[in-house]
DRENFILUM-196250 format. One record per residue (C-alpha): chain; residue number from 1; y, x, z. Coordinates in Angstrom, 1 decimal, padded with zeros to 4 digits. Example, Ala and Ser with C-alpha at 12.3 -4.5 7.8 and 13.67 -1.06 7.14 Angstrom:
+-----+-----+--------+--------+--------+
| mol | seq |      Y |      X |      Z |
+-----+-----+--------+--------+--------+
|   A |   1 | -004.5 |  012.3 |  007.8 |
|   A |   2 | -001.1 |  013.7 |  007.1 |
+-----+-----+--------+--------+--------+
! end
This chain:
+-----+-----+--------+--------+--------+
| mol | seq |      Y |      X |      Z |
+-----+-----+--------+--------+--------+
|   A |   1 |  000.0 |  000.0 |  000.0 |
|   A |   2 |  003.6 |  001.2 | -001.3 |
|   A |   3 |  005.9 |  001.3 |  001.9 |
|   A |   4 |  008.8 |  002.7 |  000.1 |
|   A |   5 |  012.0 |  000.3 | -000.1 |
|   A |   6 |  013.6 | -000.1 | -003.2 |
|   A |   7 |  016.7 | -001.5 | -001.3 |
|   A |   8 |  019.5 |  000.3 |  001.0 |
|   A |   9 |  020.1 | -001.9 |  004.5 |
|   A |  10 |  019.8 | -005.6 |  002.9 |
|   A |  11 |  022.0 | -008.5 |  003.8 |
|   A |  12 |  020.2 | -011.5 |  003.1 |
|   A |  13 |  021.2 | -014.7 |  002.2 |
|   A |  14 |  019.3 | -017.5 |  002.2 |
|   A |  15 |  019.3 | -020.6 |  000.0 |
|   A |  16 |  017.0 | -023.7 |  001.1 |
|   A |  17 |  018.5 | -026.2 | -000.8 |
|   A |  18 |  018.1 | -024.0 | -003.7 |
|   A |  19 |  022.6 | -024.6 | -004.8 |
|   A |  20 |  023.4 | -021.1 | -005.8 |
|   A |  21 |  020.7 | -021.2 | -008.4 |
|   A |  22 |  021.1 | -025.0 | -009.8 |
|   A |  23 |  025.2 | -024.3 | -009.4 |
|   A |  24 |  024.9 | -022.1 | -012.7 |
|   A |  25 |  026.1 | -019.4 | -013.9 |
|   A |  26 |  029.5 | -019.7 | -011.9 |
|   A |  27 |  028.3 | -019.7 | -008.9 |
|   A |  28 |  025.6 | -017.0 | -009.6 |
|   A |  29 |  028.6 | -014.7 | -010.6 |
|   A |  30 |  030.8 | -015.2 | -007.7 |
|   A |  31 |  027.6 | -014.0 | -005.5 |
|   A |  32 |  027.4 | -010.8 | -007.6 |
|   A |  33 |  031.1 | -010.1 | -007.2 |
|   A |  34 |  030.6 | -010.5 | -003.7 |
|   A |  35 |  027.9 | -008.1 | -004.0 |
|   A |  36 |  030.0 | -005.9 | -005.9 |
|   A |  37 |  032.7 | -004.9 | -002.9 |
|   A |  38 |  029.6 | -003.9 | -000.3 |
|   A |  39 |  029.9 | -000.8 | -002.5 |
|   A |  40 |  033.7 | -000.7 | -002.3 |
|   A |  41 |  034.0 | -000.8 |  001.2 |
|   A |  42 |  035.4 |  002.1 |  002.8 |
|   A |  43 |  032.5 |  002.5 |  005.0 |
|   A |  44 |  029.8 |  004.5 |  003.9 |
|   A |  45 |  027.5 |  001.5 |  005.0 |
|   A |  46 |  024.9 |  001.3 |  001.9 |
|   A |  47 |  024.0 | -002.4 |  001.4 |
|   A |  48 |  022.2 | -005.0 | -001.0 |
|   A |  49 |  022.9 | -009.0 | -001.2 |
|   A |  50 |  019.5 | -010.0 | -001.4 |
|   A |  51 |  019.5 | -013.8 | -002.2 |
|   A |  52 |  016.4 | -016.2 | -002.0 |
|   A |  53 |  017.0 | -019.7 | -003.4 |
|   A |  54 |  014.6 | -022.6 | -003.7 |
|   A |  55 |  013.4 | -023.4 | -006.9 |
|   A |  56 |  010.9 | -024.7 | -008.9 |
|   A |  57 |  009.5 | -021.5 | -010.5 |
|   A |  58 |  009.6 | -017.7 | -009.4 |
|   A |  59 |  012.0 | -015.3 | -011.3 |
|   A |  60 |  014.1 | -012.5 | -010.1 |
|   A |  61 |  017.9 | -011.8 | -011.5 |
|   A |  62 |  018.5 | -008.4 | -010.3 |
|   A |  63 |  021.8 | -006.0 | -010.9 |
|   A |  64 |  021.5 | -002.3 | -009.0 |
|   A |  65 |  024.6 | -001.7 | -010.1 |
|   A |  66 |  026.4 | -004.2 | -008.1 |
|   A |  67 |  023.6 | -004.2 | -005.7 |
|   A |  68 |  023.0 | -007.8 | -006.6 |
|   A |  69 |  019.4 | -009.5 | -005.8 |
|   A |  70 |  018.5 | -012.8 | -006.6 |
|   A |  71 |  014.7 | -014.5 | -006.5 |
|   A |  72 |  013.7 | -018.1 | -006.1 |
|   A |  73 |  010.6 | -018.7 | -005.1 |
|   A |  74 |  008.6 | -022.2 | -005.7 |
|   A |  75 |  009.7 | -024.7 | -002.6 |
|   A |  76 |  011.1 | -028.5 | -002.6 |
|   A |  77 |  014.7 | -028.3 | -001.3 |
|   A |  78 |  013.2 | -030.7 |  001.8 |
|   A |  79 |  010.6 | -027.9 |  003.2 |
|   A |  80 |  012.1 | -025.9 |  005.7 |
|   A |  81 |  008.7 | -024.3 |  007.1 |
|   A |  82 |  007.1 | -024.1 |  003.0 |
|   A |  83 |  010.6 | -022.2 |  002.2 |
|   A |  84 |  010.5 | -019.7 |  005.5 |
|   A |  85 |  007.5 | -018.6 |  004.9 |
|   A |  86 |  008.0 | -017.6 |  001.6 |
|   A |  87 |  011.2 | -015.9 |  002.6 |
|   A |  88 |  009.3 | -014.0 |  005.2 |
|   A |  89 |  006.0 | -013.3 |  003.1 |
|   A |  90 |  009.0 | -011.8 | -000.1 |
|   A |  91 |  010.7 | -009.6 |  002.6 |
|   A |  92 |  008.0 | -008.1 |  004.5 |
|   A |  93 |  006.0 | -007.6 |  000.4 |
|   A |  94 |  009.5 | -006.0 | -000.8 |
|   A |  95 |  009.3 | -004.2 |  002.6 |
|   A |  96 |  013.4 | -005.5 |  002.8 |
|   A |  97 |  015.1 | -003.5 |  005.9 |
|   A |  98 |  017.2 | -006.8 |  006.9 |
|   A |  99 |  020.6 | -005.8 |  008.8 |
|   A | 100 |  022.0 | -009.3 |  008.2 |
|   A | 101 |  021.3 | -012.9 |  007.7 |
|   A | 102 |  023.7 | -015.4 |  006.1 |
|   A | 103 |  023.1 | -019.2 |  006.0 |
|   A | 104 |  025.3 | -020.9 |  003.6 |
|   A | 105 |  025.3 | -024.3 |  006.0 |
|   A | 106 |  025.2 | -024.7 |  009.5 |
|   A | 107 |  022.3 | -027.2 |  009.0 |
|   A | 108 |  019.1 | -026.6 |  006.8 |
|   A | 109 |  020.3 | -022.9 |  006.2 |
|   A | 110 |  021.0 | -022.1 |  010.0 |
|   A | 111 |  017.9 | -023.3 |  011.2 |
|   A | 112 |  016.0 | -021.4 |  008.5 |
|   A | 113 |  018.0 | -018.3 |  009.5 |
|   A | 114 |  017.0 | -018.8 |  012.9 |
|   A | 115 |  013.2 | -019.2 |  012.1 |
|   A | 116 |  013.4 | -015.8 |  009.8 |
|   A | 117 |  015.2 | -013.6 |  012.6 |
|   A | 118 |  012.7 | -015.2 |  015.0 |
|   A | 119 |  009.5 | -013.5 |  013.3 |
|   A | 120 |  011.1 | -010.2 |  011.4 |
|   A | 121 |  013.5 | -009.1 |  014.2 |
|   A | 122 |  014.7 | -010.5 |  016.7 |
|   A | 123 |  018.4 | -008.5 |  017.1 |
|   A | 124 |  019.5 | -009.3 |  013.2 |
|   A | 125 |  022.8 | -011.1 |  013.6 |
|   A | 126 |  023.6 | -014.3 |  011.8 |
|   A | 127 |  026.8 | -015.3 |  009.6 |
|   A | 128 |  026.9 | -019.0 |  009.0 |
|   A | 129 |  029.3 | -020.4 |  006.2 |
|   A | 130 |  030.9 | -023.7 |  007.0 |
|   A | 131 |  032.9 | -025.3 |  004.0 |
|   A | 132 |  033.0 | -029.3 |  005.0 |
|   A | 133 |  035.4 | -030.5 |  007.5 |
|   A | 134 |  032.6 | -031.2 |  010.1 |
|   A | 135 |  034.4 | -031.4 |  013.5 |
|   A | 136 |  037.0 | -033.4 |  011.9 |
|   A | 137 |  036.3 | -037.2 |  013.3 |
|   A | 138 |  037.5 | -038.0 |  010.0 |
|   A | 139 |  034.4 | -036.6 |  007.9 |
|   A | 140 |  032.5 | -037.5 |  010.7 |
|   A | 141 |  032.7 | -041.2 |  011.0 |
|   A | 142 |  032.6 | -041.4 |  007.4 |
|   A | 143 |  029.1 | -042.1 |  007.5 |
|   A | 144 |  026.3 | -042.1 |  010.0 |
|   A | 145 |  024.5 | -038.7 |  008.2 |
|   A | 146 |  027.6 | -037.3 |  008.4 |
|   A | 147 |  027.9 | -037.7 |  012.3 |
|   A | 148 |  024.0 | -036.9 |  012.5 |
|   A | 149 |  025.3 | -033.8 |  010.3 |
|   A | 150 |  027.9 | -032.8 |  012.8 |
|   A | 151 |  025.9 | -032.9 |  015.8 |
|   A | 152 |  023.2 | -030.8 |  014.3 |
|   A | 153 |  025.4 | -028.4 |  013.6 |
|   A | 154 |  027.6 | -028.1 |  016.4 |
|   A | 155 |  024.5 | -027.4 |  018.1 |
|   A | 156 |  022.8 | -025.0 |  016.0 |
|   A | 157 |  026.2 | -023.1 |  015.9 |
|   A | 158 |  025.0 | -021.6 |  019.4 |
|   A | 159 |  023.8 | -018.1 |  019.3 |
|   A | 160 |  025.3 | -017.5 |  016.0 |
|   A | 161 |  027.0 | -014.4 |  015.7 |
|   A | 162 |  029.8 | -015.1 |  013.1 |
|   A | 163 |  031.2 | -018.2 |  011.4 |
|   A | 164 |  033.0 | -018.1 |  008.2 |
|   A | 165 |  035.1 | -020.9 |  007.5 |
|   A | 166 |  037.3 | -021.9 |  004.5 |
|   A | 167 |  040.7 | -023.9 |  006.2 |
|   A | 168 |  042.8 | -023.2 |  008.6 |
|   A | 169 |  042.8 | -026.8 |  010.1 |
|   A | 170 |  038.9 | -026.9 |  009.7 |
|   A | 171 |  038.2 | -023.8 |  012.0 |
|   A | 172 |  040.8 | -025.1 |  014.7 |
|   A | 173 |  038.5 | -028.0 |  014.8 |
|   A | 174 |  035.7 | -026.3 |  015.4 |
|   A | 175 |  037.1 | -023.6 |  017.2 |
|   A | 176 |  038.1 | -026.2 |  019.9 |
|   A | 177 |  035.2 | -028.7 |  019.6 |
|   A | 178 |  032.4 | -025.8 |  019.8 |
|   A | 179 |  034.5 | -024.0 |  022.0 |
|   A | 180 |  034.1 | -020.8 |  020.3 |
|   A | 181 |  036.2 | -017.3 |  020.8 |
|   A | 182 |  038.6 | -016.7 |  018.0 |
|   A | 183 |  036.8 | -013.0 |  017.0 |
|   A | 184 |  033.8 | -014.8 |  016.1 |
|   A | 185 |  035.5 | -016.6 |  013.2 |
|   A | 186 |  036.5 | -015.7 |  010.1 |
|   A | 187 |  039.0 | -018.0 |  007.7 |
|   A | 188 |  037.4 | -016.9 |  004.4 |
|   A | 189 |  038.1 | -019.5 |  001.3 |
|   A | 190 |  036.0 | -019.4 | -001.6 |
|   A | 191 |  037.7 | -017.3 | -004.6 |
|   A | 192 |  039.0 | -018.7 | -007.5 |
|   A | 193 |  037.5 | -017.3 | -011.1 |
|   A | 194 |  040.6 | -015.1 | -012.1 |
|   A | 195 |  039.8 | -016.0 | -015.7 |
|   A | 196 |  042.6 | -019.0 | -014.5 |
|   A | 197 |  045.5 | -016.4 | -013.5 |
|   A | 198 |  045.6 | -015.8 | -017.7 |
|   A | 199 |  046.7 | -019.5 | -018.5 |
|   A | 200 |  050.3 | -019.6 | -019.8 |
|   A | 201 |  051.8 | -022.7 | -018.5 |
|   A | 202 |  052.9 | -025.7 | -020.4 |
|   A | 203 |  056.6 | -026.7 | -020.7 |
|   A | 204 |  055.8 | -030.7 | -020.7 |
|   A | 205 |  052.9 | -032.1 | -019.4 |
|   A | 206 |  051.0 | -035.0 | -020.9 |
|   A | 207 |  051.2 | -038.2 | -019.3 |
|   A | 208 |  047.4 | -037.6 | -017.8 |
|   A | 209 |  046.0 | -038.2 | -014.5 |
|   A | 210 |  042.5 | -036.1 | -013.8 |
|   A | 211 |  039.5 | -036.4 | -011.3 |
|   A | 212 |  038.0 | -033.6 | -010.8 |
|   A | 213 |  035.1 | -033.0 | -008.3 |
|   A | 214 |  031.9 | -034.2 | -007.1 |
|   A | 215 |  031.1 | -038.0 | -007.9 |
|   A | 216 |  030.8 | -038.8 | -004.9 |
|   A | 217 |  031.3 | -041.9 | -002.5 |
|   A | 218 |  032.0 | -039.7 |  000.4 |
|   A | 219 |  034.4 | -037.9 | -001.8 |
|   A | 220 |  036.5 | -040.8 | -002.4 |
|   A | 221 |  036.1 | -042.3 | -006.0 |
|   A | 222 |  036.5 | -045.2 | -004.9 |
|   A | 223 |  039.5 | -044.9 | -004.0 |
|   A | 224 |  040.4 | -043.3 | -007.2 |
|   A | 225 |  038.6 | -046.2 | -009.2 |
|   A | 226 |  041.4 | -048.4 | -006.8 |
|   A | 227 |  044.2 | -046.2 | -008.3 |
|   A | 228 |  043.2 | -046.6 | -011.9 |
|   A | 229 |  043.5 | -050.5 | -011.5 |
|   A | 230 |  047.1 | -050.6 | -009.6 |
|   A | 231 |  048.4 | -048.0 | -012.1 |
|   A | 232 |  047.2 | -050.1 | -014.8 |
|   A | 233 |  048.8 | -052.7 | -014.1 |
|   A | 234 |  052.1 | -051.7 | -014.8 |
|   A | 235 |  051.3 | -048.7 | -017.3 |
|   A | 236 |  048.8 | -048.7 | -020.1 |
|   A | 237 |  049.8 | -045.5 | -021.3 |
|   A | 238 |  048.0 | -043.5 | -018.8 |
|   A | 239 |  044.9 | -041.5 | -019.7 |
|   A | 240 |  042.4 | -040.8 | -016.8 |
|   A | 241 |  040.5 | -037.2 | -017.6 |
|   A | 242 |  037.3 | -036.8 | -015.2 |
|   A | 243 |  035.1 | -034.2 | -014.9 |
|   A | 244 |  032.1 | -033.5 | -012.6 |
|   A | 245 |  028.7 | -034.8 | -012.1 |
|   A | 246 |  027.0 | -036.7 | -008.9 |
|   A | 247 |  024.8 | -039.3 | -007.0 |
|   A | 248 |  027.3 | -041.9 | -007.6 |
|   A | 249 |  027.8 | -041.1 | -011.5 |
|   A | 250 |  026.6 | -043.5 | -013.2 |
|   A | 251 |  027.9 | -046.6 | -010.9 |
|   A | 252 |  031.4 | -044.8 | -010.9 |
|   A | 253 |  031.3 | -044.6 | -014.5 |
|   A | 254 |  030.5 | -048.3 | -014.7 |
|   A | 255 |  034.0 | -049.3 | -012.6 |
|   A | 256 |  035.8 | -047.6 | -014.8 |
|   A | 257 |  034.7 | -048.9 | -018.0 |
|   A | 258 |  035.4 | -052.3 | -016.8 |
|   A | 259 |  038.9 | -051.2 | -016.0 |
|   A | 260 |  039.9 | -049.1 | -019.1 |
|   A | 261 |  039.6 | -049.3 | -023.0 |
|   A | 262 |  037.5 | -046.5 | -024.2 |
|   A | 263 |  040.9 | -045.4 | -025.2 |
|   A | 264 |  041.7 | -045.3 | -021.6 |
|   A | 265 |  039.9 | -042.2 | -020.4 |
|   A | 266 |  037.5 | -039.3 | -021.3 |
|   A | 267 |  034.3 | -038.5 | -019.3 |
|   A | 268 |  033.8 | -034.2 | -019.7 |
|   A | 269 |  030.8 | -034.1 | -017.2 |
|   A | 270 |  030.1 | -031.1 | -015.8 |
|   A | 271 |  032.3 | -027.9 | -016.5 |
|   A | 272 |  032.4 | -024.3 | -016.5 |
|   A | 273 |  035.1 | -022.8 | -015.2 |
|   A | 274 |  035.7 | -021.4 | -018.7 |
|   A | 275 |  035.7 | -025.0 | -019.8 |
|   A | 276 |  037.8 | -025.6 | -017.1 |
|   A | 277 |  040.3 | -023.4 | -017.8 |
|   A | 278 |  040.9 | -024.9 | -021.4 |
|   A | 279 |  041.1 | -028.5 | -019.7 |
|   A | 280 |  044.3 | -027.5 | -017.5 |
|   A | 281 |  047.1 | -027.9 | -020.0 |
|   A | 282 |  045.8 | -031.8 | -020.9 |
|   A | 283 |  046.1 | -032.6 | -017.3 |
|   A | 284 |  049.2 | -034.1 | -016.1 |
|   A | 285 |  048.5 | -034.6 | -012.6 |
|   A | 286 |  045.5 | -034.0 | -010.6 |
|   A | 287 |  044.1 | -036.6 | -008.2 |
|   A | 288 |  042.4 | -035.9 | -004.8 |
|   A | 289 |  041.1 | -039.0 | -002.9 |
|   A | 290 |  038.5 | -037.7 | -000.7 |
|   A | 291 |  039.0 | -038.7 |  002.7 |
|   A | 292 |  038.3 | -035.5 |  004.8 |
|   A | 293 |  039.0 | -032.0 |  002.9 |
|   A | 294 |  038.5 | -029.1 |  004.5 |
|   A | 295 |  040.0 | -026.6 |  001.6 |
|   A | 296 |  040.6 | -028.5 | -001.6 |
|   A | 297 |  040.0 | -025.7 | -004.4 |
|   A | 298 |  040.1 | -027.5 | -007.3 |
|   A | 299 |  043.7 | -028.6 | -005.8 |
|   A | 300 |  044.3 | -024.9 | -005.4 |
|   A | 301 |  043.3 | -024.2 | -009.1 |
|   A | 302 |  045.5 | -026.9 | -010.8 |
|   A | 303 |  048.6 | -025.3 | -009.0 |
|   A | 304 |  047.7 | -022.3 | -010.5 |
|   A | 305 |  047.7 | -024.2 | -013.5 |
|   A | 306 |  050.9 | -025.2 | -013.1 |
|   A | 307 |  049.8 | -029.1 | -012.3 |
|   A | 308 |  051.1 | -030.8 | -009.4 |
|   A | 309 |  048.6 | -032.8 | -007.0 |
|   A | 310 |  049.1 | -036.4 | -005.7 |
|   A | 311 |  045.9 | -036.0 | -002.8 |
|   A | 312 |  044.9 | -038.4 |  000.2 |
|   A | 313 |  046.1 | -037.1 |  003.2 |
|   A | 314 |  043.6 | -035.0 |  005.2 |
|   A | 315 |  043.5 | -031.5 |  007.1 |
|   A | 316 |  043.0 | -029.4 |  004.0 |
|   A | 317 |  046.2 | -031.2 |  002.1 |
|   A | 318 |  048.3 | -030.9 |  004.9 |
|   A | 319 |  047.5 | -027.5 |  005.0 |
|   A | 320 |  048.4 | -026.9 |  001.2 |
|   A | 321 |  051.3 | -028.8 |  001.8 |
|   A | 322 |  052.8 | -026.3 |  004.1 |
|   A | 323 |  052.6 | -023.7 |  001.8 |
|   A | 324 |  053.3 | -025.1 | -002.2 |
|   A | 325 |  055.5 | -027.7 | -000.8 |
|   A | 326 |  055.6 | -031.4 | -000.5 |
|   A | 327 |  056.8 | -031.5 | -003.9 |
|   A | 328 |  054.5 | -030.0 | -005.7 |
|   A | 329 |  051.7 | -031.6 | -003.5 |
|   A | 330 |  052.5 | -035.2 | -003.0 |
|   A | 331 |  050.6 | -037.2 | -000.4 |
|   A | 332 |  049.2 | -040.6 | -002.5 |
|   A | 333 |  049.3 | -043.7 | -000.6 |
|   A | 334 |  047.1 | -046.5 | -001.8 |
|   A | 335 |  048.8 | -049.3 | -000.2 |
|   A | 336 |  052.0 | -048.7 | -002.3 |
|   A | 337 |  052.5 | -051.4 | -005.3 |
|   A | 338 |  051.8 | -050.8 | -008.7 |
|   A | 339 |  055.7 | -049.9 | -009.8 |
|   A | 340 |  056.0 | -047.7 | -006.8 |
|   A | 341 |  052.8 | -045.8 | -007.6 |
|   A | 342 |  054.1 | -045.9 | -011.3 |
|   A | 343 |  057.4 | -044.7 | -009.9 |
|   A | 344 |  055.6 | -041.3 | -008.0 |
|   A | 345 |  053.1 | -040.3 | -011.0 |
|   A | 346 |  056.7 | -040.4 | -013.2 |
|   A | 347 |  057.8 | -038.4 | -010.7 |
|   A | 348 |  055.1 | -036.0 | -010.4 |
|   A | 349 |  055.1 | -035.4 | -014.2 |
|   A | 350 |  058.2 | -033.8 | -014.0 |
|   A | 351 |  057.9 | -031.6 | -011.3 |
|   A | 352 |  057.1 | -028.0 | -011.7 |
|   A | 353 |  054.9 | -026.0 | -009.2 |
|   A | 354 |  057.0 | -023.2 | -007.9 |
|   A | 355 |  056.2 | -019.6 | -009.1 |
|   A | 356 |  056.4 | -017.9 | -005.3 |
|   A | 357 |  053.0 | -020.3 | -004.6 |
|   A | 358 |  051.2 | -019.0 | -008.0 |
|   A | 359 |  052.0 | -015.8 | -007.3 |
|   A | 360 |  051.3 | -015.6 | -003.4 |
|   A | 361 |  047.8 | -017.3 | -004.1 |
|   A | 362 |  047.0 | -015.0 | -006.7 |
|   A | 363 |  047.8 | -012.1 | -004.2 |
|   A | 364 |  045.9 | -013.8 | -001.4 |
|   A | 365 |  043.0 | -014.9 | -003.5 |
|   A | 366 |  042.3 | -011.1 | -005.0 |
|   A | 367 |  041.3 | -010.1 | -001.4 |
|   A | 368 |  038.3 | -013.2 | -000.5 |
|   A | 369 |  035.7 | -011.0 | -001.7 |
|   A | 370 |  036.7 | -007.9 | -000.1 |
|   A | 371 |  037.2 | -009.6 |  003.0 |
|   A | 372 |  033.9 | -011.2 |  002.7 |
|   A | 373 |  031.8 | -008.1 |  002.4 |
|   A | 374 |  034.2 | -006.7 |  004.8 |
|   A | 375 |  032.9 | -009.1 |  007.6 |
|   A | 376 |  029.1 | -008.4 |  006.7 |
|   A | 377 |  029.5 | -004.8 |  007.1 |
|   A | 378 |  031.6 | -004.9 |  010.4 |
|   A | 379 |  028.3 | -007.2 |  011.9 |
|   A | 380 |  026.3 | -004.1 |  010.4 |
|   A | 381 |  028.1 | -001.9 |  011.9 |
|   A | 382 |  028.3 | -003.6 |  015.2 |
|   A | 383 |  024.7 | -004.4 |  015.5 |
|   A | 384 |  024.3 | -000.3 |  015.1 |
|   A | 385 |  026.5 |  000.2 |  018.0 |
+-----+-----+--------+--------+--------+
! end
């Protein structure tokens, strides 16, 4: 039997529900550039990101040269004790020297996390990534699997050596409902694809208003579909854009046909974010209606874009507010008539998204990744200690 490692120290990131590899190639990418700044660090800490997704077949994407590992191994999403196993049978054949474990959720992936340290070694710390808005009473009384969600992982948070969250109003939730210390937390959003930081911006803007997102319930669209039918009322020259894909598709889809004239809107399904990228200078105004939003970075990418958001309010807004400005982000009330609703998106379409914000975020955004692998290597580095 070969005992010789192929790998440095590895920092492995584990993948249950199998959503880095069904998120596509975007989301495959952004793991490798993560990958990419372990090397970069200026700590002469050698590490791999060794990721192991859940899949329906076995492959392996592997790049040395940004010390990128990816396999998926045959599990159903639902299997937590089918999926650990195969985690731990792949590290211990692959004989992986583990210095971290991250868990992309403080639910399935935690408690997986958990069971792996538990049989290959006992002292490897844990990161755990939260992105929803989970000790916000607002997501949590959305629905009852979202409260079940929250008390889950409030609990499983315990004996977790760091927590990387996205919002600032997010982690002072859960700072003060978990009652954690403020060094074990790190506000870390999720980068935006600088492919976006090319797009010139348009002089006039069309008279569009765009969804863009999960098609969800518990992200809103109803709402949204409410919104189509009071703008309507008053303005048929409107055009709804909306991209994503969901659960709630196809009944979604179905509300607004009965609302609109084919004429009316344009279903793009699911996009890259090189498809993306192209959309930007059709949309007018970009739309947010989910209830509880911890971050918002689609929000983030369309002032990029140079296209002002009309949102619900929630944490994440408010927090976007205070730094692009109430003008360029505009809280949407649904309980406004149709002419006063009319009134704001005329408003909106005339409004330009101030050049300090674009050019702070794309500051602020170049450093997520750094500051990502940063945080792995400092729990290296302190475990060593």
């Amino acid at each position: 039997m070969n005992n010789k490692s192929n790998f440095n120290g590895v920092v492995l990131q584990i993948d249950p529900r199998g959503v880095i590899i069904s998120g596509g190639h975007d989301v495959v990418r952004r793991q490798q550039h993560y990958a990419s700044k372990l090397s970069n660090t200026r700590d002469k800490t050698f590490l791999d990101l060794v990721i192991i997704s859940a899949s329906k077949s076995r492959k392996k994407i592997s790049d040395s040269k940004s010390n990128f590992y990816l396999y998926t191994v045959p599990s159903s999403t639902f299997n937590i004790l089918s999926y650990t196993s195969k985690v731990i049978r792949l590290c211990k054949s692959e004989n992986m020297s583990l210095r971290l474990i991250v868990a992309g959720d403080p639910w399935e992936s935690l408690i997986c996390a958990k069971i792996i340290r538990f049989f290959l070694n006992k002292h490897i710390p844990i990161q755990v990534h939260i992105h929803a808005d989970i000790c916000n009473p607002v997501w949590m009384n959305l629905t009852w699997r979202n409260w079940l969600r929250s008390f889950v992982g409030q609990l499983a948070l315990k004996n977790v050596e760091s927590i990387r969250t996205v919002g600032d109003t997010q982690t002072k939730y859960i700072m003060r409902r978990c009652k954690l210390k403020e060094s074990g937390v790190r506000v870390i959003p999720v980068p935006i694809d600088s492919h976006l930081f090319s797009l010139s911006l348009v002089k006039a803007r069309p008279a569009s208003v765009a969804f863009i997102g999960r098609l969800q319930k518990d992200r809103g669209i109803d709402r949204f579909v409410k919104l189509v039918k009071t703008l309507n009322l008053n303005n048929k020259l409107v055009e709804f854009i909306i991209a994503g894909s969901g659960p709630d598709k196809e009944i979604f889809l179905k509300e607004i046909e009965s609302l609109l004239p084919k004429s009316g809107y344009r279903y793009l399904g699911q996009l890259s974010e090189l498809e993306l990228k192209k959309v930007w200078k059709e949309v007018g105004v970009l739309v947010s209606t989910a209830p509880a939003e911890s971050y918002g970075r689609a929000m983030r990418e369309a002032l990029v874009a140079g296209v002002p958001v009309w949102a619900t309010k929630s944490s994440g807004v408010e927090d976007l507010i205070s730094k692009a400005g109430k003008d360029a982000v505009k809280i949407l009330d649904l309980t406004k008539s149709s002419r006063e609703l009319n009134r704001e998106l005329n408003q909106l379409l005339r409004i330009k998204v101030p050049l300090t914000y674009r050019k702070q975020f794309i500051k602020e955004n170049s450093t997520y990744a750094q500051k990502l692998a940063k945080s792995w290597v400092d729990l290296v580095n302190k475990q060593k200690r």
